[in-house]
N, C-alpha and C positions, 0 to 999 in steps of 0.2 A: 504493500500500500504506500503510496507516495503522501508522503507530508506536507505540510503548510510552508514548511521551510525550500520548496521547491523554486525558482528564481526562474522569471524570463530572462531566456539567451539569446533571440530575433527577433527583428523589427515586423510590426503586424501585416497582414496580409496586403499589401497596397492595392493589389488587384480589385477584391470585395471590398474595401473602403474607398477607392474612386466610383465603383459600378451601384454603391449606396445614393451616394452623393448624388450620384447624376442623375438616379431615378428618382430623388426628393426632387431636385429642382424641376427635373420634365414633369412631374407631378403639380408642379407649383403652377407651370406654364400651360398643361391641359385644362387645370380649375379655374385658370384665369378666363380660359375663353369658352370651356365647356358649361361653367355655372352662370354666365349672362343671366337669360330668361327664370331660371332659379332663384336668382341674388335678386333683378329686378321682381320677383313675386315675395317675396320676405319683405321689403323694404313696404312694399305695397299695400302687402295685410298688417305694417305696422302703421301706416299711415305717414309715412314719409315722403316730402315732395319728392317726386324725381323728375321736374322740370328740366330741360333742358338751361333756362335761365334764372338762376340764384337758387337751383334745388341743387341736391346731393346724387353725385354719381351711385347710383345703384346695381352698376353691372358686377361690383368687385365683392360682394358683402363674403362671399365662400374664401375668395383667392385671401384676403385678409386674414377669415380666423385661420385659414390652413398654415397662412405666414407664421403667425402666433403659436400654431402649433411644435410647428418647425421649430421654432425658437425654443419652444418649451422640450424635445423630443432630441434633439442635436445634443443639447446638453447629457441629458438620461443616458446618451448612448457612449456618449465620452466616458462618462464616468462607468460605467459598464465594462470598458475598454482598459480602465484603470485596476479594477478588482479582480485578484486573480483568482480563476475558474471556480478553484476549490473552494473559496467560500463558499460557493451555493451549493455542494456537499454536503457542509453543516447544514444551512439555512432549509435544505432541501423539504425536510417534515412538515416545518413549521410552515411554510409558504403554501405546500400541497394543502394544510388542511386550513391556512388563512382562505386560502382559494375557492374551500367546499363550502366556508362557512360563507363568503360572498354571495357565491351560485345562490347557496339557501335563501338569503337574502333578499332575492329576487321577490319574492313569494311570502314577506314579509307584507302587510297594509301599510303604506305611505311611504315606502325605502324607494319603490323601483318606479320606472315610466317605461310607458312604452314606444314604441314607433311601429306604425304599420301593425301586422300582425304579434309581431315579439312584443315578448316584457322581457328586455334584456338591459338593462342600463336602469344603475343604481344614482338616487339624488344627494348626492352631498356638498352640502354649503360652501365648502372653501374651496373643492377640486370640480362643481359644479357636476358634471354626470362623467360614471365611468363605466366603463362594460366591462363586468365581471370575467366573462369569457376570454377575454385577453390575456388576464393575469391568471387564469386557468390555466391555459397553454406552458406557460413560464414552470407553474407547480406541476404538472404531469410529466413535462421534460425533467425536470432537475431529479422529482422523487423516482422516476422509473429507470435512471441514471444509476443512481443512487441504489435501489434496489434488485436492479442486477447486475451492476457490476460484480458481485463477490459470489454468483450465482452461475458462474459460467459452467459448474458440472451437472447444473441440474435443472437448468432453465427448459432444457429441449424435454422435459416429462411430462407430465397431465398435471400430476399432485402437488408441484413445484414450481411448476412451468406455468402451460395453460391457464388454471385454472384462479392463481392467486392475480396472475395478468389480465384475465378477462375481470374478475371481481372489481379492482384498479381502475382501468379503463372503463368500462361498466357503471360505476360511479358517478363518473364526471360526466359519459354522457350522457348518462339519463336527467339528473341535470339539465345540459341542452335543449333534448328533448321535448319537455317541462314549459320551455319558454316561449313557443317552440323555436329553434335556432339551430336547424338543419342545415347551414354551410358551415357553421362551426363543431357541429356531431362529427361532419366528414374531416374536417382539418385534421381535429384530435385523433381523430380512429386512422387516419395517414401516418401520424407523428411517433402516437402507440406501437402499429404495426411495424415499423422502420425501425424504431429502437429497439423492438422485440427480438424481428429478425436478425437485425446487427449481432446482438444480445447472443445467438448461434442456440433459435427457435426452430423446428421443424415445419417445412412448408405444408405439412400436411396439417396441422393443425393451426397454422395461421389458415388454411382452404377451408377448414370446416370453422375455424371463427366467423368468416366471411360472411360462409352460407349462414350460422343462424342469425347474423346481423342484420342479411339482407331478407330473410324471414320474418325477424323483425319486424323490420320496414313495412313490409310488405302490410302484415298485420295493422302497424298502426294508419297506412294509409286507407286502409278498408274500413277499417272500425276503429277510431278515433273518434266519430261523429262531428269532426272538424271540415267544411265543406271546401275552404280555401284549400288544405293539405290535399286533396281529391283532384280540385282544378288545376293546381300546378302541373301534378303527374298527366294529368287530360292533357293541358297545354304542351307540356312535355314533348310527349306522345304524336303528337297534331298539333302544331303551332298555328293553323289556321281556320283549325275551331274557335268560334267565338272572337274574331278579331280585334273588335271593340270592347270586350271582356277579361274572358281567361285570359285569352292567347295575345291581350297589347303588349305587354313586358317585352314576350318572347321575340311576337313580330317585330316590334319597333329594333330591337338589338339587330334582327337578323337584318334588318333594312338600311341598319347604318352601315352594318358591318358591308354587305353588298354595295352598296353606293361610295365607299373607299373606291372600289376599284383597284390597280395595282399602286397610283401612287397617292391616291388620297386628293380632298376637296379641298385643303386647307385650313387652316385655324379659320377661316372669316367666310371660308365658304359651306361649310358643317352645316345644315340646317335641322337635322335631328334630335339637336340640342333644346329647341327652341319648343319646350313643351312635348315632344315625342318619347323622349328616352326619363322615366321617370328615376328622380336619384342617381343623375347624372355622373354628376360629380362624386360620386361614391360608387352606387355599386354596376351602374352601368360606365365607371370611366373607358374602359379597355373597348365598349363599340363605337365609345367615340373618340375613341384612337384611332383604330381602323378605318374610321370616316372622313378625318381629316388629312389622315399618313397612310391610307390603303395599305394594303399586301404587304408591300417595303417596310413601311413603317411598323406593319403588327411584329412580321418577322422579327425585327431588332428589338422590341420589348420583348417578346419572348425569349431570343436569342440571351439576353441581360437576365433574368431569371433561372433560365440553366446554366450561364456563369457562375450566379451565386451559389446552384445549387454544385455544381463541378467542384469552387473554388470549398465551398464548407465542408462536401465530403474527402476534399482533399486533406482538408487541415482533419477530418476525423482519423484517416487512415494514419497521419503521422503524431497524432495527442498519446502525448508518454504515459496516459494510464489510460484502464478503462473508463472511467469515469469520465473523461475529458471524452474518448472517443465517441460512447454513448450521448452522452449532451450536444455535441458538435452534429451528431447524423440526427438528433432530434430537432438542434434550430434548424437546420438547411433546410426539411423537409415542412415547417412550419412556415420558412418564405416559400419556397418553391411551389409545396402542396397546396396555398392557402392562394396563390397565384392561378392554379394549373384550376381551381376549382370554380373563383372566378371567373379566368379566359373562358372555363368550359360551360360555366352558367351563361355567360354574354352571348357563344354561338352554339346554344342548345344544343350539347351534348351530353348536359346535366341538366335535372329539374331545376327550376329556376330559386334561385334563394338569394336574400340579401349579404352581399361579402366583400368587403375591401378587398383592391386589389393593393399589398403591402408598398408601402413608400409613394404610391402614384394616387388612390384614391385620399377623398378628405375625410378626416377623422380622426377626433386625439387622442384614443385610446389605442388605435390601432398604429396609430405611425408613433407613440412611443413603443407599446411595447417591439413594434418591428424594430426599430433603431437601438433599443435595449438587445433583441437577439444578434442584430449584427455585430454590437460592442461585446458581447459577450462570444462570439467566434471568431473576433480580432483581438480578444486577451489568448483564445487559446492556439491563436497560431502566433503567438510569441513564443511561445512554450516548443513549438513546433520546428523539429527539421525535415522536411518537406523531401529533402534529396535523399535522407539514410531510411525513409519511412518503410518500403519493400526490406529492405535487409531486416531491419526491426521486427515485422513482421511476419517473414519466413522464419528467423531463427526463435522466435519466441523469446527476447534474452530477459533475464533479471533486469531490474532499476541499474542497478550498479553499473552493469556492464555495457546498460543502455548509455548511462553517463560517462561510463569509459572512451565509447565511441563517439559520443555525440561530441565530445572535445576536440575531435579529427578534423571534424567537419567546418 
């Protein structure tokens, strides 16, 4: 087991802290021109002139508070980047069951609000509203880290393995479930499974998790008695059922994403924005990416997301302990997966559910805690030598000898 006394020896990953960066700011740049007709309806329902002469510009109200976010979120991540990994080792229990107690929260009389269908975002006075579910992510990663690392003989059993993994996981999303908050059931059940399997879980029993999850599903979309849950999967299914209904979300995404074309209509020539693509600026940003940077443009947001997820699992393969290695395959899968779920809600290949896409959509719960996981797998690729990680690997060596070599290098 590696101790506290453990010291970074390299400089953090430059790669993922430029490819961070750049998607905050192009984020900052789509909310500027994607939330127009948005920012001008807030201003509007608050009663605010927006005259063109001596009223208030009301086209920025979103690109502002995401600024502020930024500001607030930039920070978080530094400091992230400062603390080394191990601390949240320790911290790990205490944050998993801060986290359950939040979720619970939820479903407290006067704690939580909702938006749209979810009651997912808790009221508090001085941090004004935060989504429990974020800092969920953060607790599942660190405690199942944490709780299998030292488990590497016995993780691949039912008694050992499976079963205290499913219970774990199982927790948190039922939870979700609850609120209902079905892009975030899937993020965690990605982040779970990836650490599990890393963890040296048998694929047969992450295949038969699957199936009773998607069993599950299945179940609560039938009988739930919740009729919205019924119409997404309808929309789903047939995006062109009920057009002016079920299926507006679906349609409108698939229509911006189609009207990109290969190179896109431009920031100023976008018009899906404008009252078509509902939560724009959040959870439909990635179709109106497509719409204004077509094809080309989607590519290279994506392209930037399998970066991060390349450069995180890179820095997992070479983290001097398990624990490092486990937590590092957990954040990457958390930007990547939480990405891959969005892009695939915006061009209906998933049922539609509400989800930031990390660092580009607005929201300040979700772009700290995203900037808190990139600072945190830019602490542990200081830790990291990237070049001896295969040798490491194949020979299985003790600490010591890892240290012996890592001196060479």
């Amino acid at each position: 087991m590696i101790g506290t006394r453990l010291r970074p020896r390299y400089a953090f990953d430059h790669v993922l802290g430029i490819t961070v960066i750049g998607l905050a700011i192009f984020g900052l740049v789509m909310i500027s021109s994607a939330s127009v007709y948005e920012s001008y309806q807030v201003y509007v329902k608050q009663g605010v002139d927006c005259g063109l002469i001596n009223g208030v510009n009301c086209n920025h109200f979103y690109f502002w508070r995401q600024f502020r976010n930024i500001l607030v979120a930039a920070p978080l991540g530094l400091i992230a980047v400062s603390i080394p990994y191990l601390f949240w080792r320790k911290a790990a229990p205490g944050l998993f069951i801060g986290s359950i107690i939040l979720l619970v929260a939820l479903f407290l009389p006067g704690l939580s609000t909702g938006w749209g269908t979810s009651q997912s975002w808790l009221n508090i006075p001085i941090l004004s509203s935060i989504q429990p579910a974020e800092l969920a992510k953060l607790g599942l990663i660190f405690y199942l880290a944490r709780w299998m690392e030292g488990r590497r003989d016995t993780i691949a059993t039912v008694e050992n393995g499976f079963i205290p993994f499913a219970v774990i996981l199982g927790s948190v999303a039922f939870l979700f479930v609850l609120q209902p908050d079905f892009g975030s059931t899937l993020v965690v059940t990605l982040i779970a499974t990836a650490i599990y399997f890393a963890a040296g879980a048998q694929v047969k029993h992450i295949a038969i998790g699957g199936i009773i999850a998607a069993s599950l599903a299945v179940l609560v979309v039938n009988f739930s008695g919740l009729d919205y849950i019924k119409n997404r999967f309808t929309a789903f299914l047939d995006p062109s059922v009920d057009p002016e209904g079920i299926g507006f979300q679906v349609k409108q995404s698939l229509i911006a994403v189609g009207k990109g074309g290969f190179f896109g209509e431009g920031l100023e020539g976008a018009t899906q924005r404008y009252g078509y693509l509902p939560e724009v600026q959040s959870d439909a940003i990635y179709a109106a990416t497509a719409e204004s940077f077509g094809f080309f443009g989607s590519v290279i947001l994506v392209g930037l997301f399998l970066l991060i997820a390349y450069r995180g699992l890179r820095i997992a393969a070479a983290a001097p302990d398990r624990f490092g290695q486990l937590t590092a395959v957990g954040l990457s899968v958390a930007i990547a997966g939480q990405a891959f779920v969005h892009i695939g809600v915006n061009i209906a290949i998933l049922p539609y559910t509400g989800i930031t896409l990390p660092f580009v959509s607005y929201g300040g719960s979700s772009l700290a805690t995203s900037f808190v996981i990139a600072g945190i797998l830019l602490n542990i690729s200081r830790y990291t030598n990237t070049h001896s990680a295969g040798y490491f690997r194949e020979q299985n060596l003790s600490l010591r000898e890892r240290r012996r070599l890592n001196s060479r290098f």
